[in-house]
Every structure is written in structure tokens, then in C-alpha cells.
C-alpha positions in Angstrom: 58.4 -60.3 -127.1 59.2 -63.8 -128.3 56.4 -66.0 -127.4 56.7 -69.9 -128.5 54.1 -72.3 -128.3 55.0 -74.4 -125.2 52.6 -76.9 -124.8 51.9 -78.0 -121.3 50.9 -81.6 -120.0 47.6 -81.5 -117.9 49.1 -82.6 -114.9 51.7 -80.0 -114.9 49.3 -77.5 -115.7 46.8 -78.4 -112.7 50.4 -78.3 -110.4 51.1 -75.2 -111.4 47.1 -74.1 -111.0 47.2 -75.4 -107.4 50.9 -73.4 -106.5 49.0 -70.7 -107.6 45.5 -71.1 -105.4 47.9 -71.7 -102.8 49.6 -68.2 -102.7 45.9 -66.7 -102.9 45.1 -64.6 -99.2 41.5 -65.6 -98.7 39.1 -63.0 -96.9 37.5 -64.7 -94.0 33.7 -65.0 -93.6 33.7 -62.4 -91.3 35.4 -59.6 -94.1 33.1 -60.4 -96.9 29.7 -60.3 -94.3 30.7 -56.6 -92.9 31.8 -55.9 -96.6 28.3 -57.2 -97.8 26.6 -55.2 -95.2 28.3 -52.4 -96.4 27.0 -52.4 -99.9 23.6 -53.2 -99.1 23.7 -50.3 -96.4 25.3 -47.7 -99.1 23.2 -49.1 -102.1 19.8 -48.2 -100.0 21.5 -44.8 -98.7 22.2 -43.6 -102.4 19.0 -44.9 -103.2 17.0 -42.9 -100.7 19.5 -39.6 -101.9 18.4 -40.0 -105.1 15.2 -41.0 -104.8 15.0 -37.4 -102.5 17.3 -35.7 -105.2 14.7 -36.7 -108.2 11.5 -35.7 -106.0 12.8 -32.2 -105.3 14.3 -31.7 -109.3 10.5 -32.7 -110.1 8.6 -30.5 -108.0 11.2 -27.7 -108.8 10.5 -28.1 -112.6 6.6 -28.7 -112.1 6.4 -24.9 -110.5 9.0 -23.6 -113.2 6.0 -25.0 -115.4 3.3 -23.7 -113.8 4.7 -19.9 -113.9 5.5 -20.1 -117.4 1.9 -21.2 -118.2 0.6 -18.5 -116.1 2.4 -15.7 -117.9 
């Protein structure tokens, strides 16, 4: 891959940068709020699973304990 250094006047750069912006498909306010409330909704629902998860491991282990220290 030959790669020359081109050098590039600023205003031709910030032409090309706008062509660019231009082609970009924007979501729409309404997208990114039901895609916000979808991450907020499956960040506290995998929090409460492993929240539940860690409390049953714990008390699981804690009688495990407790027999082996009765033996």
C-alpha cells in the first residue's frame, strides 16, 4: 500500500468533513429515548438478578460452612 503524504488545505479538509456529516443517518429523539429507557430498564433488571444470584451463592456457602464446622 503506497501511502504519500498529501497535504490538505483547511478549507478543503472542513468541505470534505461536512460531505461526510452530511451522509450521517441521525437517530431521532424518539430512538435514543426508548433506547435509553432500555438500558436503564436492563441495567436495574441484571442488577436485581445478580443481586438475587449473589444472595442465594452466599447463603448456599454459609450452610456448606456451617456443616463442615459441625462435623
Amino acid at each position: 500500500m503506497n501511502i504519500e503524504n498529501k497535504k490538505t488545505n483547511p478549507a478543503q479538509f472542513v468541505r470534505q468533513v461536512r460531505q461526510e456529516i452530511s451522509k450521517v443517518t441521525w437517530a431521532t429523539r424518539r430512538d435514543v429515548l426508548i433506547s435509553s429507557a432500555i438500558v436503564i430498564l436492563l441495567i436495574f433488571l441484571f442488577s436485581i438478578f445478580f443481586l438475587l444470584t449473589d444472595q442465594i451463592w452466599s447463603f448456599a456457602i454459609n450452610k456448606i460452612i456451617e456443616i463442615g464446622a459441625n462435623l
